[in-house]
N, C-alpha and C positions, 0 to 999 in steps of 0.2 A: 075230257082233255081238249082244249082248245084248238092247238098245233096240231101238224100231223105226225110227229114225232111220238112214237109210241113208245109205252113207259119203261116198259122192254123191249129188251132185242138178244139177237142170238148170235155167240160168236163161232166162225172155226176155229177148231181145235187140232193139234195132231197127234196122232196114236192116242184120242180121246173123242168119248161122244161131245158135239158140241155142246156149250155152254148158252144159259139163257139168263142175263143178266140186266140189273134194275138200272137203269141209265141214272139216275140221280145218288145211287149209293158207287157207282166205280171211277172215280174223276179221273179224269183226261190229264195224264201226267205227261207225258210225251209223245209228239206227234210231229212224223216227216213225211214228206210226200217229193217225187220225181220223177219229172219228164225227163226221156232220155232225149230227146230232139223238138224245136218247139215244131216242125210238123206234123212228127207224131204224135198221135194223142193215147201213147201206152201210159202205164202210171202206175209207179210202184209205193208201196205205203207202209208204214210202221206205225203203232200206237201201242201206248203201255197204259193202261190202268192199273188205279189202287185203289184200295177198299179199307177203312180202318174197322170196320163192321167189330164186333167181338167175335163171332163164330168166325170169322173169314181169316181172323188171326194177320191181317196186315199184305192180304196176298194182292199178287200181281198177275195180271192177265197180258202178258206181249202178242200181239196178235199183226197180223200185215195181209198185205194183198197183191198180186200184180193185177191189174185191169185192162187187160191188153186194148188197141183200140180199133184194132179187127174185131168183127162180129164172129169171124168163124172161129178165132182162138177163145180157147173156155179159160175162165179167172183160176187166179191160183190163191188160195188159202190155206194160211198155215198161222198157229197160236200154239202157246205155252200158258199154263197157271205155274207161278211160282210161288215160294211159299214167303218172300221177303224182295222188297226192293233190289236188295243187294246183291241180287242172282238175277236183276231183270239183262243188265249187261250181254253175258252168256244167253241169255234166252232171246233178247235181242240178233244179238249174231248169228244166231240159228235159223229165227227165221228170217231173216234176208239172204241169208245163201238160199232158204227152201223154196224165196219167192224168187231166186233168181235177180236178186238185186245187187248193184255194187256194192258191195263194204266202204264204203264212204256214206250212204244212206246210212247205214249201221252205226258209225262213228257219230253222223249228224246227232242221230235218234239219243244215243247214249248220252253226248255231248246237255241233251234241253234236261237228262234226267235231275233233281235236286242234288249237290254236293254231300258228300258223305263229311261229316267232321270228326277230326282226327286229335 
């Protein structure tokens, strides 16, 4: 591989072993990030992958981070596998209260997901 970008990578998970997932099979459907002040340098995160794989059956991986920007504060990680887009919302939600982040991040995040047609 050329890059330093390795072809996997491992996510947090919660009330589950982490996941190790193929970076080219789970595209990047939604992704918010926030400063809460621009001199601090905390930084809170959300992203939702999808996978249309056959075995994976269309699932979603919601996953986030607080990054605090003290060195003595340890990161917060927290994820969800869902089993369809349509439950990423709720899974969403979940983990930005877990990272401690405002529910306006949450909203953001939900907001970039694809329109549901009705």
């Amino acid at each position: 591989m050329s890059n330093n970008k390795s072809e996997y990578f491992t996510v947090t998970m919660t009330n589950h072993l982490p996941v190790k997932i193929k970076r080219d099979e789970w595209i990047l459907l939604a992704e918010v990030k926030d400063l809460v002040h621009p001199v601090s340098s905390d930084c809170w995160e959300i992203k939702v992958r999808y996978t249309d794989k056959p075995l994976a059956k269309k699932r979603c991986i919601v996953h986030g981070a607080y990054i605090p920007g003290n060195e003595d504060e340890l990161e917060i990680r927290h994820g969800f596998l869902v089993e369809d887009v349509a439950q990423a919302p709720e899974a969403i939600n979940d983990v930005a209260r877990l990272i401690g982040a405002d529910s306006m991040l949450a909203h953001r995040c939900i907001s970039k997901l694809p329109a549901l047609v009705i």
